[in-house]
C-alpha positions in Angstrom: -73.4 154.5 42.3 -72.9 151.1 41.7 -75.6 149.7 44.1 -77.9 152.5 42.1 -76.9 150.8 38.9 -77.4 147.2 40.0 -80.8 147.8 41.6 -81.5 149.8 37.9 -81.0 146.1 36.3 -83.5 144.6 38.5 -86.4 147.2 37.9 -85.5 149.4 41.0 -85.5 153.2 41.1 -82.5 154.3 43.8 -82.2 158.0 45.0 -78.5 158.8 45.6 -77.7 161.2 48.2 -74.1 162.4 49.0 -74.8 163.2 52.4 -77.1 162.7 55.1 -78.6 166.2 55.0 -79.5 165.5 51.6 -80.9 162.3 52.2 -83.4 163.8 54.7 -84.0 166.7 52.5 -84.9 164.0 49.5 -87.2 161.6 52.1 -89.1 164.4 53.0 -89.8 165.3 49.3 -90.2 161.4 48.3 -90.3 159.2 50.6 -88.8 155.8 49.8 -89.8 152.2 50.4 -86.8 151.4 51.9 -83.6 153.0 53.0 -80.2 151.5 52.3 -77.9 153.3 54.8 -73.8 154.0 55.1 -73.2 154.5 58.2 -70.1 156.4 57.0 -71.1 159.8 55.4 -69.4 163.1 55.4 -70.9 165.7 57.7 -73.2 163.6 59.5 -72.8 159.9 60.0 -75.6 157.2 59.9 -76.4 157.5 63.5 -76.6 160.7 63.3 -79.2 160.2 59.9 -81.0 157.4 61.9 -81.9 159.4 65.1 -82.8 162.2 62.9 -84.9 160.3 60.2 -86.6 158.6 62.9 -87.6 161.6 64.5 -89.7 162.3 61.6 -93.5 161.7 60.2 -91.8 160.2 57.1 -89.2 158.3 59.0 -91.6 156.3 61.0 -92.5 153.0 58.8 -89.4 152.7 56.5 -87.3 150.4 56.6 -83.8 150.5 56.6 -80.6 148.4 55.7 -77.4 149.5 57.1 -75.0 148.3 54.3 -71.4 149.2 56.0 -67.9 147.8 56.0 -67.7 149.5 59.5 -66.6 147.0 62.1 -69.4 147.5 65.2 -69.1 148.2 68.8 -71.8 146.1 70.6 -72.6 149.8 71.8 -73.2 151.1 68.4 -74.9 147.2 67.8 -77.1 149.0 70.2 -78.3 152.3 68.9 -79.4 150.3 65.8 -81.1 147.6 67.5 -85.0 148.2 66.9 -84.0 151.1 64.7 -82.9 149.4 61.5 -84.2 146.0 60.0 -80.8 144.4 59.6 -77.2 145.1 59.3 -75.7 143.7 56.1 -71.5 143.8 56.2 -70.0 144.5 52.7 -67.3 142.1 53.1 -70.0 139.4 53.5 -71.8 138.9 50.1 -71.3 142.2 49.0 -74.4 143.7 46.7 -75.4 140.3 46.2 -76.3 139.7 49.6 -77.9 143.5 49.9 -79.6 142.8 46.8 -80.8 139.6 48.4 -82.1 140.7 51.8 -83.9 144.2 50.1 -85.9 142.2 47.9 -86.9 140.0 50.5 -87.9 143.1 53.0 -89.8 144.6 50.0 -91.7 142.0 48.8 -92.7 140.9 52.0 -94.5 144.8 52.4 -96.5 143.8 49.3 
């Protein structure tokens, strides 16, 4: 909520989801310009999302930002290589450095 606030401030529309299955359910009805993915979620964790977004026509062309405070395997480094445009830690620049790197992916798209 407060990423969804601070992108408000800056002319941004965010789509909250509370959980993975909604966040598929809510691409598929609208799909976004760019994804900022957890990849801690209750009932299905942002692998799980990822593998499953992908999989879909929506899925194909959007990119996505894992924002997480999760500390990586280099196996899990891995699964998100190609997948994702670029992991962004929360303990390094928090939303200012998300904030930072989604405008840049977003603009460059224009």
């Amino acid at each position: 909520k407060l990423m969804e606030a601070h992108l408000g401030t800056l002319g941004y529309r965010a789509a909250l989801a509370s959980d993975g299955e909604r966040a598929l359910a809510a691409a598929k009805r609208d799909p976004p310009a760019l994804i900022v993915l957890d990849l801690v979620m209750p009932r299905m964790d942002g692998f799980q999302f990822l593998e499953r977004f992908r999989a879909t026509p929506e899925g194909l062309g959007i990119p996505i930002i894992v924002w997480t405070s999760k500390d990586l395997t280099s196996e899990e480094t891995a699964r998100l290589r190609g997948q994702v445009q670029l992991v962004v830690y929360k303990a390094e620049g928090g939303s200012f450095e998300l904030v930072n790197r989604l405008e840049a992916i977003l603009k460059g798209r224009n």
